[in-house]
mmCIF file of the protein (N, C-alpha, C, O) and its ligand, coordinates in Angstrom:
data_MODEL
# 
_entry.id   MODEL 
# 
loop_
_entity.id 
_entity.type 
_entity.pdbx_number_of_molecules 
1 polymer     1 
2 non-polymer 1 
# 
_entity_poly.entity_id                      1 
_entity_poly.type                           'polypeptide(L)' 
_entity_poly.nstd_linkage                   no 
_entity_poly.nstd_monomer                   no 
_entity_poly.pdbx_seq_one_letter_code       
;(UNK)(UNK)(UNK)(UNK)(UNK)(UNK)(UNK)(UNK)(UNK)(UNK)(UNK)(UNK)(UNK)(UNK)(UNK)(UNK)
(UNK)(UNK)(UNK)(UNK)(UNK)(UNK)(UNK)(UNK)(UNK)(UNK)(UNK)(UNK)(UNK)(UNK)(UNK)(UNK)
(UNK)(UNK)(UNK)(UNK)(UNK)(UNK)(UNK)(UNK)(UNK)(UNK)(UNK)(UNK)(UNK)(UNK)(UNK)(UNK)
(UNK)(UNK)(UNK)(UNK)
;
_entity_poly.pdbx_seq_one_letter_code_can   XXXXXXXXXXXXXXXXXXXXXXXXXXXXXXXXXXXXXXXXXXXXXXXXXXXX 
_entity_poly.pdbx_strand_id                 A 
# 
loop_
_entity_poly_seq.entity_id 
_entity_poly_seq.num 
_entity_poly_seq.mon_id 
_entity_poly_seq.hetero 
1 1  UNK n 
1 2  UNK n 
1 3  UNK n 
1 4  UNK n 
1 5  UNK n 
1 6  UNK n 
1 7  UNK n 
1 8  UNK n 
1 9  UNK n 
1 10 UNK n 
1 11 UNK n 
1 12 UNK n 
1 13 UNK n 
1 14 UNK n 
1 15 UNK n 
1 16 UNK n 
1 17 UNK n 
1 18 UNK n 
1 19 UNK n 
1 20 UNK n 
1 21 UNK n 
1 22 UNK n 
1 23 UNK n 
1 24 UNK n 
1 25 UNK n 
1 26 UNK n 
1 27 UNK n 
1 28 UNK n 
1 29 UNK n 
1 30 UNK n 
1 31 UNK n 
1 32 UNK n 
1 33 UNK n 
1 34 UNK n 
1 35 UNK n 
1 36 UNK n 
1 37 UNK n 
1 38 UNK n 
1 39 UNK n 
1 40 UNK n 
1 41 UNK n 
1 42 UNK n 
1 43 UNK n 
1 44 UNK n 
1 45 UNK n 
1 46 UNK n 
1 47 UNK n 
1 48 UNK n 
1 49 UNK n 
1 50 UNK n 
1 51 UNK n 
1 52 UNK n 
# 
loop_
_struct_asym.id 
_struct_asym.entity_id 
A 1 
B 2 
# 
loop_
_chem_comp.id 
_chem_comp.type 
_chem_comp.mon_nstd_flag 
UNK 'L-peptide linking' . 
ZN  non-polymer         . 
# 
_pdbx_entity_nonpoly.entity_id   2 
_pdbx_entity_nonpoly.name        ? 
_pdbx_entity_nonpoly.comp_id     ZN 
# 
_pdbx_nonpoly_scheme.asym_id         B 
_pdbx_nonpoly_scheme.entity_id       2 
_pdbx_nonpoly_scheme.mon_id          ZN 
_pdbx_nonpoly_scheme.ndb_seq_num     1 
_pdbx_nonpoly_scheme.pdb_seq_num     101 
_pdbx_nonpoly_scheme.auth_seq_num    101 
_pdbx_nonpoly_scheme.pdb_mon_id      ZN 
_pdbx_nonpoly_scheme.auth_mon_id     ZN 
_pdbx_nonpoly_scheme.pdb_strand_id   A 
_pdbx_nonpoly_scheme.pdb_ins_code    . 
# 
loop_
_atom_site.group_PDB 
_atom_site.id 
_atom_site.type_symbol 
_atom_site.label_atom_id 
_atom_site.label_alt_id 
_atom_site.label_comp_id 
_atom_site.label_asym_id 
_atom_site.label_entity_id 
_atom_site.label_seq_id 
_atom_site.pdbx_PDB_ins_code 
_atom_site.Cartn_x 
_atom_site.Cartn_y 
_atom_site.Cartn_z 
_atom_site.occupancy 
_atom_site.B_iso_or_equiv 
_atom_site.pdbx_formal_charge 
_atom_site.auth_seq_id 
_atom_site.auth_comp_id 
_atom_site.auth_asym_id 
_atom_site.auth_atom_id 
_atom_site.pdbx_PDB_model_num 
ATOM   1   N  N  . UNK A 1 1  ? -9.376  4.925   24.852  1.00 0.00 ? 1   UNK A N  1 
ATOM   2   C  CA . UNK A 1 1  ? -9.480  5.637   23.569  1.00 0.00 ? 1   UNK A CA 1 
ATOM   3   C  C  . UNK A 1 1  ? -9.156  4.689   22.421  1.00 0.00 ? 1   UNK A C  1 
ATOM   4   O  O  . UNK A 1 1  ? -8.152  3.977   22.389  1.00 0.00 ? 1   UNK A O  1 
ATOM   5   N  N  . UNK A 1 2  ? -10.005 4.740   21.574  1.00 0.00 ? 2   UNK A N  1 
ATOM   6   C  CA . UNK A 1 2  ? -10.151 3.682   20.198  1.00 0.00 ? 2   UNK A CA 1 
ATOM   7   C  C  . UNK A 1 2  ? -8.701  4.436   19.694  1.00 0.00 ? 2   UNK A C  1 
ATOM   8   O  O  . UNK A 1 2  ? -8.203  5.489   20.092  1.00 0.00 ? 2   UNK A O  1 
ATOM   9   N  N  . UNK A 1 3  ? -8.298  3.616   18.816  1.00 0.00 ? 3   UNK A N  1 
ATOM   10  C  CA . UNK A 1 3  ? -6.774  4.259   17.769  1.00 0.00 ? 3   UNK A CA 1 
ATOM   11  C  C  . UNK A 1 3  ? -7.347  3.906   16.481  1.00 0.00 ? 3   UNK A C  1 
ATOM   12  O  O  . UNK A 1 3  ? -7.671  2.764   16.157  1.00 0.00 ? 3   UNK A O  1 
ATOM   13  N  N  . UNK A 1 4  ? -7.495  5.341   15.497  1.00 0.00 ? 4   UNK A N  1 
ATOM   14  C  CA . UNK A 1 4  ? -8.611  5.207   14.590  1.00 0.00 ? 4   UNK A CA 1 
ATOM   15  C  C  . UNK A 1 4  ? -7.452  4.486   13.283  1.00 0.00 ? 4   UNK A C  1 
ATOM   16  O  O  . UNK A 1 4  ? -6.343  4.905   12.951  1.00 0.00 ? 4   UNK A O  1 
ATOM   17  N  N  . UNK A 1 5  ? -7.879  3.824   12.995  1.00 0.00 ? 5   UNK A N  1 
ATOM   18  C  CA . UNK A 1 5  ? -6.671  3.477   11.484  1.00 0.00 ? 5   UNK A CA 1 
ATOM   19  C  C  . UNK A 1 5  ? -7.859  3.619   10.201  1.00 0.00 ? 5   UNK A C  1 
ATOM   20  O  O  . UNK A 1 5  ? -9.085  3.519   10.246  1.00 0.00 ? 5   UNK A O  1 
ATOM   21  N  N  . UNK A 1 6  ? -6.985  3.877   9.134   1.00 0.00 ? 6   UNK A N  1 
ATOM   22  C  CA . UNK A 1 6  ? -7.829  3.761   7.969   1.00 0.00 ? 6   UNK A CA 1 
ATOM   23  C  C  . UNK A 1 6  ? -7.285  2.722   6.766   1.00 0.00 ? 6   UNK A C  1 
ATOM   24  O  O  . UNK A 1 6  ? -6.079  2.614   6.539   1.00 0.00 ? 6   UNK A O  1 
ATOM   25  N  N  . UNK A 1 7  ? -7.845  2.307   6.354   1.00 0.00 ? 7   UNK A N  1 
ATOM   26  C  CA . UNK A 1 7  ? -7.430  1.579   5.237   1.00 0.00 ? 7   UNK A CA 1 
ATOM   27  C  C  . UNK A 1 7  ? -7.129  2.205   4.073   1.00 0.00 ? 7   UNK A C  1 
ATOM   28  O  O  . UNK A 1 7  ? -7.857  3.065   3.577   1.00 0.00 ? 7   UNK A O  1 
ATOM   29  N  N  . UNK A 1 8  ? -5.608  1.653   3.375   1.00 0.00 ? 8   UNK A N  1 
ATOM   30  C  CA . UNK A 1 8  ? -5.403  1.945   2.211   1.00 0.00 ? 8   UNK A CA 1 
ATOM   31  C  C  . UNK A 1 8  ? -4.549  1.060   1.015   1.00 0.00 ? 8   UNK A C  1 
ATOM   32  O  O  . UNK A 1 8  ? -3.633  0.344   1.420   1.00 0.00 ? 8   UNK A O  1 
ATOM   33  N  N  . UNK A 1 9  ? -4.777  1.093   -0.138  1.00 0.00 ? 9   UNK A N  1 
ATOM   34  C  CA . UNK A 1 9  ? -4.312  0.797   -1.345  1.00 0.00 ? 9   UNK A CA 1 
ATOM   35  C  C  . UNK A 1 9  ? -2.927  0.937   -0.890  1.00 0.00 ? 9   UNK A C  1 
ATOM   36  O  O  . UNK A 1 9  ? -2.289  1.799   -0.286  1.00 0.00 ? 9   UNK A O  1 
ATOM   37  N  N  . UNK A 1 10 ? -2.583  -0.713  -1.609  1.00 0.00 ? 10  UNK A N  1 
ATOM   38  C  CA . UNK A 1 10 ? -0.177  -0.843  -1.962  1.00 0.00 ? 10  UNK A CA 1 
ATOM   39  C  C  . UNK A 1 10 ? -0.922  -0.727  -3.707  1.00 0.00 ? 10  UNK A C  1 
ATOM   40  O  O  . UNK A 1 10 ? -1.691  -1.492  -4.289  1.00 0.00 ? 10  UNK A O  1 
ATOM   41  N  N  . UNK A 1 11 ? -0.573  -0.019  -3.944  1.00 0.00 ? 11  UNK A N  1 
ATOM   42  C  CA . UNK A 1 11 ? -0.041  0.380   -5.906  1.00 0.00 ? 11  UNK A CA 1 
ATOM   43  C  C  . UNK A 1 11 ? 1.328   -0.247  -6.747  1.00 0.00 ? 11  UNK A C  1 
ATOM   44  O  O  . UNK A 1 11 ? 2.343   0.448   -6.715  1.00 0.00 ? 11  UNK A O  1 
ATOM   45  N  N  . UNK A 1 12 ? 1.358   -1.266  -7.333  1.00 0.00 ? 12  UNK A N  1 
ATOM   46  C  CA . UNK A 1 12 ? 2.600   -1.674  -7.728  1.00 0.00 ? 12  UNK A CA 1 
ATOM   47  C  C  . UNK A 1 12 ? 2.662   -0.395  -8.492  1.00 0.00 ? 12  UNK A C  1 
ATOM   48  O  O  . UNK A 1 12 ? 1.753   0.177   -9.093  1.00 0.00 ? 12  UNK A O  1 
ATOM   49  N  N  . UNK A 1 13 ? 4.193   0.013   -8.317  1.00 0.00 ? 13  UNK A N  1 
ATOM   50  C  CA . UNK A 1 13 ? 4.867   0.972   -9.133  1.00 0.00 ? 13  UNK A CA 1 
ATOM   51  C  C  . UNK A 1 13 ? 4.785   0.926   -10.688 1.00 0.00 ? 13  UNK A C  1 
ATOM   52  O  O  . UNK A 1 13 ? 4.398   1.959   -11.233 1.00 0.00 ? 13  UNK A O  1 
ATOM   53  N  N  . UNK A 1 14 ? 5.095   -0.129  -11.458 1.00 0.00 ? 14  UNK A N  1 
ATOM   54  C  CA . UNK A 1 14 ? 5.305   -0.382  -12.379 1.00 0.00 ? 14  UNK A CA 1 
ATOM   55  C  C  . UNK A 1 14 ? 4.044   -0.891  -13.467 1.00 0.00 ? 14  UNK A C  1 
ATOM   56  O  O  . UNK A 1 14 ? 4.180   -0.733  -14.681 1.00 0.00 ? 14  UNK A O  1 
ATOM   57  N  N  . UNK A 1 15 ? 2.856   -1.496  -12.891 1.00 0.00 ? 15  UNK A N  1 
ATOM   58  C  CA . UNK A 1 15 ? 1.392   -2.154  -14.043 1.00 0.00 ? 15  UNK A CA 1 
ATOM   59  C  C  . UNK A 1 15 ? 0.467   -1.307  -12.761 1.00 0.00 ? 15  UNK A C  1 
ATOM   60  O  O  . UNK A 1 15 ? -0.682  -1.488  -13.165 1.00 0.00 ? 15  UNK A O  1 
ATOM   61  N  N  . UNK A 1 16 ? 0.372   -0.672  -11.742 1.00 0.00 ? 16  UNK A N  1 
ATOM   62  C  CA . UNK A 1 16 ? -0.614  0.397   -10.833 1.00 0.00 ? 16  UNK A CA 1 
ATOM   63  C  C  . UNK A 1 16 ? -1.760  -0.860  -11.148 1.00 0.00 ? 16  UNK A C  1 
ATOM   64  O  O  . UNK A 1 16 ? -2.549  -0.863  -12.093 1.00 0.00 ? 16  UNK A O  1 
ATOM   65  N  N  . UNK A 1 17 ? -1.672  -1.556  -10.455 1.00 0.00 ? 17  UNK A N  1 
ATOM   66  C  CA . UNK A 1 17 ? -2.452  -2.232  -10.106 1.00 0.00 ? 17  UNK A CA 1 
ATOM   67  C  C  . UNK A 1 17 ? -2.577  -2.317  -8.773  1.00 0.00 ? 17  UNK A C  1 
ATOM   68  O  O  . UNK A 1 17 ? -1.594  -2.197  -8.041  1.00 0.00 ? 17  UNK A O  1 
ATOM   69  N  N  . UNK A 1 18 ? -3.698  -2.515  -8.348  1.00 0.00 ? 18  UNK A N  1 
ATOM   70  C  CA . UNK A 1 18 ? -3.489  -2.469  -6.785  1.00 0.00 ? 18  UNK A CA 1 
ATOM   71  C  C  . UNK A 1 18 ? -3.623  -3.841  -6.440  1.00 0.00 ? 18  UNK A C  1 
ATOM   72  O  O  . UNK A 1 18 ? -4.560  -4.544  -6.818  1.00 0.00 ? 18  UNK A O  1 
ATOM   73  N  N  . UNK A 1 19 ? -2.496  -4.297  -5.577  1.00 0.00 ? 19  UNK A N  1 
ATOM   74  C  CA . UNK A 1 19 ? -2.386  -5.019  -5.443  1.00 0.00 ? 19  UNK A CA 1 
ATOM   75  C  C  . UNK A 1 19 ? -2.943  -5.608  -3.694  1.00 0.00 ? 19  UNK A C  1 
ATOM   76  O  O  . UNK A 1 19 ? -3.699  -6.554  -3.469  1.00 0.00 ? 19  UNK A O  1 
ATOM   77  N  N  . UNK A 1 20 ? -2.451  -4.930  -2.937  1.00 0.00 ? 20  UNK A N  1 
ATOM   78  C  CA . UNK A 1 20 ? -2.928  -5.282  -1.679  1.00 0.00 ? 20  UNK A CA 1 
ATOM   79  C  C  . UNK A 1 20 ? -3.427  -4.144  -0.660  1.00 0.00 ? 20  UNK A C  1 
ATOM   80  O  O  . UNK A 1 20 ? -3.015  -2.984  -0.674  1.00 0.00 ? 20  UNK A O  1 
ATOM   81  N  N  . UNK A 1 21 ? -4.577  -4.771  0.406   1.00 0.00 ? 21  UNK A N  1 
ATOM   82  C  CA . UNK A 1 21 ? -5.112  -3.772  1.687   1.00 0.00 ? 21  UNK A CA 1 
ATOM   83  C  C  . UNK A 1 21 ? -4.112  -3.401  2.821   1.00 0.00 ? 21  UNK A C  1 
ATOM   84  O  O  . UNK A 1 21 ? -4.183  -4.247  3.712   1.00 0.00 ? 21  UNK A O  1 
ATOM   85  N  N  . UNK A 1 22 ? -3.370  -2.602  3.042   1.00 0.00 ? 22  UNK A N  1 
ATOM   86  C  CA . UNK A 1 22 ? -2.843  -2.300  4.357   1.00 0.00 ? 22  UNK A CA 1 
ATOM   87  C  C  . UNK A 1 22 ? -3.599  -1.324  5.704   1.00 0.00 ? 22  UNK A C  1 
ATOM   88  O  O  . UNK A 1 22 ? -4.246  -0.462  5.110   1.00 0.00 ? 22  UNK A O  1 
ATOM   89  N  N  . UNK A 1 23 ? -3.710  -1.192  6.658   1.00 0.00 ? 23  UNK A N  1 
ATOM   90  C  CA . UNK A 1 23 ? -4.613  -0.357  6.695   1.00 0.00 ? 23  UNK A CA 1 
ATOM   91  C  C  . UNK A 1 23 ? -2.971  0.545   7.988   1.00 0.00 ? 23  UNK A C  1 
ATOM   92  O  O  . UNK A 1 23 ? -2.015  -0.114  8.399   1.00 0.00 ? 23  UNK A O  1 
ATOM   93  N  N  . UNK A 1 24 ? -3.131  1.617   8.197   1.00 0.00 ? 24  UNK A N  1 
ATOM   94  C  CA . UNK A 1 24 ? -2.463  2.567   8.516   1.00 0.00 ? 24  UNK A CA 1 
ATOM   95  C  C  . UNK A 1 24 ? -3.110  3.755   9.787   1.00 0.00 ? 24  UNK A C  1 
ATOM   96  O  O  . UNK A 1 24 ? -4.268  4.155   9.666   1.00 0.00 ? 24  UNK A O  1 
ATOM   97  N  N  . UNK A 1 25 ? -2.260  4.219   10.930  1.00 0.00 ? 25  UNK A N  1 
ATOM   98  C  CA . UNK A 1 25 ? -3.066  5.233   11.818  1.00 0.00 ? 25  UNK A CA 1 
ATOM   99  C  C  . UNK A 1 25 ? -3.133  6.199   11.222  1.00 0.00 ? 25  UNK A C  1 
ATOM   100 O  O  . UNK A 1 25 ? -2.213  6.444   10.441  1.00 0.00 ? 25  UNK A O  1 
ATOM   101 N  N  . UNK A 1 26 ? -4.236  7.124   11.350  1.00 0.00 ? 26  UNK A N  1 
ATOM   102 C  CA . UNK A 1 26 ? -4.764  7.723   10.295  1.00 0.00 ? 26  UNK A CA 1 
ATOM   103 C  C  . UNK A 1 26 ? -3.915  8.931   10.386  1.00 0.00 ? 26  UNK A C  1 
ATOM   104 O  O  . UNK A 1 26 ? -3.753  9.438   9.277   1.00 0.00 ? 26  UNK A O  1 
ATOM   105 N  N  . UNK A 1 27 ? -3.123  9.763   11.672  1.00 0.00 ? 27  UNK A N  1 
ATOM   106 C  CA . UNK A 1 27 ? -2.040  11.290  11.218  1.00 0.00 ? 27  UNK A CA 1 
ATOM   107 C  C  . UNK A 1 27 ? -1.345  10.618  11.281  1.00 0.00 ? 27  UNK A C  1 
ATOM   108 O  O  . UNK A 1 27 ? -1.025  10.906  12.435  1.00 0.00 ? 27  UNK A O  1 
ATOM   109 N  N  . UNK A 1 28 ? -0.157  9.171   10.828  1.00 0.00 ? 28  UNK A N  1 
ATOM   110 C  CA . UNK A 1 28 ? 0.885   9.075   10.369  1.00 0.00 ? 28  UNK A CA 1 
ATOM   111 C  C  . UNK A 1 28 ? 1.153   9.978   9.387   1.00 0.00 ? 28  UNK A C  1 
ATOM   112 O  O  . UNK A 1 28 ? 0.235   10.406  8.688   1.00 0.00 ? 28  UNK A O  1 
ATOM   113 N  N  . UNK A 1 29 ? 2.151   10.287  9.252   1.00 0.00 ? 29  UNK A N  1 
ATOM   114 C  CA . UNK A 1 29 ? 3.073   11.196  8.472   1.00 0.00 ? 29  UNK A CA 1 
ATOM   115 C  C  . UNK A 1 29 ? 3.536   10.849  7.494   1.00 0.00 ? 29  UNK A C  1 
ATOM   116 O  O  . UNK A 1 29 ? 3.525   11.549  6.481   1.00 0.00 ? 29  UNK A O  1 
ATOM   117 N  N  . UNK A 1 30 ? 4.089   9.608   7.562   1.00 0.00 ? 30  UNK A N  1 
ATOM   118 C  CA . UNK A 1 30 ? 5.064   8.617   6.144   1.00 0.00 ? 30  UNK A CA 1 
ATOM   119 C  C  . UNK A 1 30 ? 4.344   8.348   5.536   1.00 0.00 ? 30  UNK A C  1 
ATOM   120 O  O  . UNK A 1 30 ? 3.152   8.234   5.822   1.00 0.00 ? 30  UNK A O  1 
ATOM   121 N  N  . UNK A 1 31 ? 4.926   8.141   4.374   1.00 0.00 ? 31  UNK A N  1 
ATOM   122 C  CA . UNK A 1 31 ? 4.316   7.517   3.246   1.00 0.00 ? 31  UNK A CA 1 
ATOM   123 C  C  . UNK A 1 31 ? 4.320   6.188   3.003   1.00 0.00 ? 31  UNK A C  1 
ATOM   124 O  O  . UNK A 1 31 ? 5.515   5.896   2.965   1.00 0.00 ? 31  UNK A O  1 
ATOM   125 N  N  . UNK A 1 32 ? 3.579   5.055   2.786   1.00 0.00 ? 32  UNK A N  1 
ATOM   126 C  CA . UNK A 1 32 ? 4.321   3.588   3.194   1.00 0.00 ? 32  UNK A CA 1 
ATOM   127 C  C  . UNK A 1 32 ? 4.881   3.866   1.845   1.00 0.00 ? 32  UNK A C  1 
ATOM   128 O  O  . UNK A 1 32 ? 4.795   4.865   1.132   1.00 0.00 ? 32  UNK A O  1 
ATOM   129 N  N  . UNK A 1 33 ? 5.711   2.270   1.615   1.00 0.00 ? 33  UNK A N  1 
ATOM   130 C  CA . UNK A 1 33 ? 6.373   2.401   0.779   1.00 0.00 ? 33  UNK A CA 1 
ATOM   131 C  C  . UNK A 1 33 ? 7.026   0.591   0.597   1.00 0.00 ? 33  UNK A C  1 
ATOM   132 O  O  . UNK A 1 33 ? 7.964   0.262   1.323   1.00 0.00 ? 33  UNK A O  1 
ATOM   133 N  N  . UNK A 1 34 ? 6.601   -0.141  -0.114  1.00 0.00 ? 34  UNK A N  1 
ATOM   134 C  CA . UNK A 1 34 ? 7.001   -1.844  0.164   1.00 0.00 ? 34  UNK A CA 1 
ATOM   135 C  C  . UNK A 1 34 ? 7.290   -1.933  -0.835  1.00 0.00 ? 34  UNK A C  1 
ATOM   136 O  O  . UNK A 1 34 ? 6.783   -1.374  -1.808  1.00 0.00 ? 34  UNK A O  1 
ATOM   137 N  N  . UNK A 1 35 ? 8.545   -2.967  -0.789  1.00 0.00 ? 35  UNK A N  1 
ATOM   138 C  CA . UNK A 1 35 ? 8.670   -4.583  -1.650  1.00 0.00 ? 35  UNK A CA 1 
ATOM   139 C  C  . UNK A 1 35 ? 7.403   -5.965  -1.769  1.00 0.00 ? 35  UNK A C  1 
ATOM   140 O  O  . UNK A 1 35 ? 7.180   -7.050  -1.233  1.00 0.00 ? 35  UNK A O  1 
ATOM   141 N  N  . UNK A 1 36 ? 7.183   -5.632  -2.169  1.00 0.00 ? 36  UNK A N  1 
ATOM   142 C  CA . UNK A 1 36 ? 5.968   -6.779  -2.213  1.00 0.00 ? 36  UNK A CA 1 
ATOM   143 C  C  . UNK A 1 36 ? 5.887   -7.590  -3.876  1.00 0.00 ? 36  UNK A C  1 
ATOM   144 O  O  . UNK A 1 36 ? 6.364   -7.027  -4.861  1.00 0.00 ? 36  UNK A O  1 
ATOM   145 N  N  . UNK A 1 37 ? 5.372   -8.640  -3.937  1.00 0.00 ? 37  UNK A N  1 
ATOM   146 C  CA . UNK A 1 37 ? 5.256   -9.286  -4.753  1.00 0.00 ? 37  UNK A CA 1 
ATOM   147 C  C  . UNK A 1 37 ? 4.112   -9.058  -5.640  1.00 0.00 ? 37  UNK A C  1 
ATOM   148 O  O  . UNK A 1 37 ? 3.083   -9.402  -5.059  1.00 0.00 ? 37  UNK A O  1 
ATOM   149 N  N  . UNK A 1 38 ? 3.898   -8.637  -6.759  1.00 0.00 ? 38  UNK A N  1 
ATOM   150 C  CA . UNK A 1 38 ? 3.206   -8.286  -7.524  1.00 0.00 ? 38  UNK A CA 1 
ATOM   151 C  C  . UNK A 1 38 ? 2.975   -9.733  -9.037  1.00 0.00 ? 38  UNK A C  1 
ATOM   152 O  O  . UNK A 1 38 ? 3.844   -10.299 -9.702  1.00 0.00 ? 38  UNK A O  1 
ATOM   153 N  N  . UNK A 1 39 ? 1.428   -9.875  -9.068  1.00 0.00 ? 39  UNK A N  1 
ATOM   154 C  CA . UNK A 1 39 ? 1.497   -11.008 -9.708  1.00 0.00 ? 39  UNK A CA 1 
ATOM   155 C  C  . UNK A 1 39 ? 1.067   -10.786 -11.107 1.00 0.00 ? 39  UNK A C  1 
ATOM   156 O  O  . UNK A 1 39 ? 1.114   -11.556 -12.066 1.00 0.00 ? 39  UNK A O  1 
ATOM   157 N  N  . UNK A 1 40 ? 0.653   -9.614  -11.022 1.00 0.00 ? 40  UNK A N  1 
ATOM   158 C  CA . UNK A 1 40 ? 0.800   -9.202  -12.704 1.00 0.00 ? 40  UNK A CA 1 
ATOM   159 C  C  . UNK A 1 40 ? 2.231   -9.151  -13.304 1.00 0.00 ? 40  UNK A C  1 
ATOM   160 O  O  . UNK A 1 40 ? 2.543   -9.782  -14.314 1.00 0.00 ? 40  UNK A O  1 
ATOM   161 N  N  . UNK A 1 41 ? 3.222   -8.212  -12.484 1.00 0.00 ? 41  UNK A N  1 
ATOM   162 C  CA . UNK A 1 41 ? 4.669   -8.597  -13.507 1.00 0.00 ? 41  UNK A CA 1 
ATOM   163 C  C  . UNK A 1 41 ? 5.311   -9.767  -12.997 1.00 0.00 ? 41  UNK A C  1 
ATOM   164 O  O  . UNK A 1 41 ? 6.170   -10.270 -13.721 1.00 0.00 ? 41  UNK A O  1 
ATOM   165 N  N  . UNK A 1 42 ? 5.038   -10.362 -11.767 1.00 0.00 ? 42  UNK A N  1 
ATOM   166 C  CA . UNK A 1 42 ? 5.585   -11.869 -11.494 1.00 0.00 ? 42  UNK A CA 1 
ATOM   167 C  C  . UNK A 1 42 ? 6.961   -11.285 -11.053 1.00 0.00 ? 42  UNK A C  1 
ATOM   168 O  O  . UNK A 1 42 ? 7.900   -11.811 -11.649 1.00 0.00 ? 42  UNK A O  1 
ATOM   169 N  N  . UNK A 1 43 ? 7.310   -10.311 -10.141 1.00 0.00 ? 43  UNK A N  1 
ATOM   170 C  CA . UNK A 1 43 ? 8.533   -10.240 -9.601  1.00 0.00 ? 43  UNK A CA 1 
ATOM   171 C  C  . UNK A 1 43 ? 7.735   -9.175  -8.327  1.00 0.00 ? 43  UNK A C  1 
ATOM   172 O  O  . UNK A 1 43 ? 6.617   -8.661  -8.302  1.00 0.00 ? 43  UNK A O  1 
ATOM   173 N  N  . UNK A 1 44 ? 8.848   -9.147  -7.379  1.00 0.00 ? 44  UNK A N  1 
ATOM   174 C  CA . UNK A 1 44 ? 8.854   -7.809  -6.360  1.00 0.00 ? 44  UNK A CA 1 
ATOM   175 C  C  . UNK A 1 44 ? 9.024   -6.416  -7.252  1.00 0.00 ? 44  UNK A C  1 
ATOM   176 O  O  . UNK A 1 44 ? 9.881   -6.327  -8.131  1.00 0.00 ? 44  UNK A O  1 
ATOM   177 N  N  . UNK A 1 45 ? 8.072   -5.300  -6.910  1.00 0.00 ? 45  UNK A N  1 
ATOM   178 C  CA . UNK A 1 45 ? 8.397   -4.378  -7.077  1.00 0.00 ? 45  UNK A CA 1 
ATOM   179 C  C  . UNK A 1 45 ? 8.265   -3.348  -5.942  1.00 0.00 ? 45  UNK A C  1 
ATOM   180 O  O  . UNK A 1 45 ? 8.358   -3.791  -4.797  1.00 0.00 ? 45  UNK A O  1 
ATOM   181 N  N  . UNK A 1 46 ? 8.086   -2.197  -6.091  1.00 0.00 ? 46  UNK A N  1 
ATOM   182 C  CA . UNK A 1 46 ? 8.115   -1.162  -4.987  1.00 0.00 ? 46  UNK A CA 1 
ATOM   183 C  C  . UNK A 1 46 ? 6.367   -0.878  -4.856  1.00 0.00 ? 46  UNK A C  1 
ATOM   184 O  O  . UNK A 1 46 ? 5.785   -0.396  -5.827  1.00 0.00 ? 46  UNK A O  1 
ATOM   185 N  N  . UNK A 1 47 ? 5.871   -1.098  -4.034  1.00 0.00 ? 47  UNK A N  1 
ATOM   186 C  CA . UNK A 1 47 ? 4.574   -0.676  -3.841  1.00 0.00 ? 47  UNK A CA 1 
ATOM   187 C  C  . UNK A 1 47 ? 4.216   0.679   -2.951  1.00 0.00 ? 47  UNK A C  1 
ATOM   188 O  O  . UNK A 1 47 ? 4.741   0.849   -1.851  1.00 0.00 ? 47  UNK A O  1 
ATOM   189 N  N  . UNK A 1 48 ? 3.255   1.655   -3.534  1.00 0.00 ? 48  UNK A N  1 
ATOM   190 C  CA . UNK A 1 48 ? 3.302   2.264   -2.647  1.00 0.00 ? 48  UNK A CA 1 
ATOM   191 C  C  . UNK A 1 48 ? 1.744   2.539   -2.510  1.00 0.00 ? 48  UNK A C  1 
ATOM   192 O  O  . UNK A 1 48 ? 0.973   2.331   -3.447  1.00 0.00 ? 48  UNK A O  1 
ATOM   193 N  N  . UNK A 1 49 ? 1.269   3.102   -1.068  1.00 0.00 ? 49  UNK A N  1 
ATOM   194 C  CA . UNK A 1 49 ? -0.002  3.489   -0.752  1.00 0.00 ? 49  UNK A CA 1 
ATOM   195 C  C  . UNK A 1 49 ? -0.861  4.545   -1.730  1.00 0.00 ? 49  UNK A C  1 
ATOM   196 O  O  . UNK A 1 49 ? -0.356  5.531   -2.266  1.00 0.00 ? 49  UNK A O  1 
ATOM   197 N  N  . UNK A 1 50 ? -2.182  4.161   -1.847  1.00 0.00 ? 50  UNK A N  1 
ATOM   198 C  CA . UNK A 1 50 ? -3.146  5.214   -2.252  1.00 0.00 ? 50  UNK A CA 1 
ATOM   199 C  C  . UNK A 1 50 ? -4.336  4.940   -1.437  1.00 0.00 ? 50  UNK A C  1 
ATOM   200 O  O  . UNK A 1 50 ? -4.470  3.876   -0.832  1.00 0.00 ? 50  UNK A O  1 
ATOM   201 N  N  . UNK A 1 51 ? -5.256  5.949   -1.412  1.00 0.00 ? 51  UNK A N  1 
ATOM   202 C  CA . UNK A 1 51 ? -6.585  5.987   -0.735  1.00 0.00 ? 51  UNK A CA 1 
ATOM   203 C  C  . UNK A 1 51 ? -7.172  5.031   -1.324  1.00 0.00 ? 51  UNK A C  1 
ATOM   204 O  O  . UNK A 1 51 ? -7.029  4.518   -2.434  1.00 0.00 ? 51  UNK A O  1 
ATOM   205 N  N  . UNK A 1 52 ? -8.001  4.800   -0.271  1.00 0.00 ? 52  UNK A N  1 
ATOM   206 C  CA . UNK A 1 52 ? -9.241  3.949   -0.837  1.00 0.00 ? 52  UNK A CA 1 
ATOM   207 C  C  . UNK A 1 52 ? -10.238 4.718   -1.375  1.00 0.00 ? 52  UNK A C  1 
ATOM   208 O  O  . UNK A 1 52 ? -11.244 4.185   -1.843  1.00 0.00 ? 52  UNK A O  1 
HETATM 209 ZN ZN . ZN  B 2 .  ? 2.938   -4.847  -11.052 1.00 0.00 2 101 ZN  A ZN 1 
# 
């Protein structure tokens, strides 16, 4: 059995820019939720998922 994942949008919190592809199994439950480096404000902020 294939394990279907879907791809989705990291959103810096702060300029919503999207910044990077993660892709995710598709009935996970959580919400992602990262530190990641964002190069529009030039620091880590909190990124979080949106649809593609
Ligand atoms: Zn940003």
């Amino acid at each position: 059995m294939k394990i279907k994942e879907r791809y989705v949008f990291l959103v810096c919190q702060k300029c919503k820019n999207r910044n990077y592809t993660t892709h995710k199994r598709q009935k996970a439950a959580y919400k992602l939720e990262k530190k990641k480096y964002c190069r529009f404000c030039r620091e880590h902020t909190s990124h979080k998922e949106r649809k593609l």
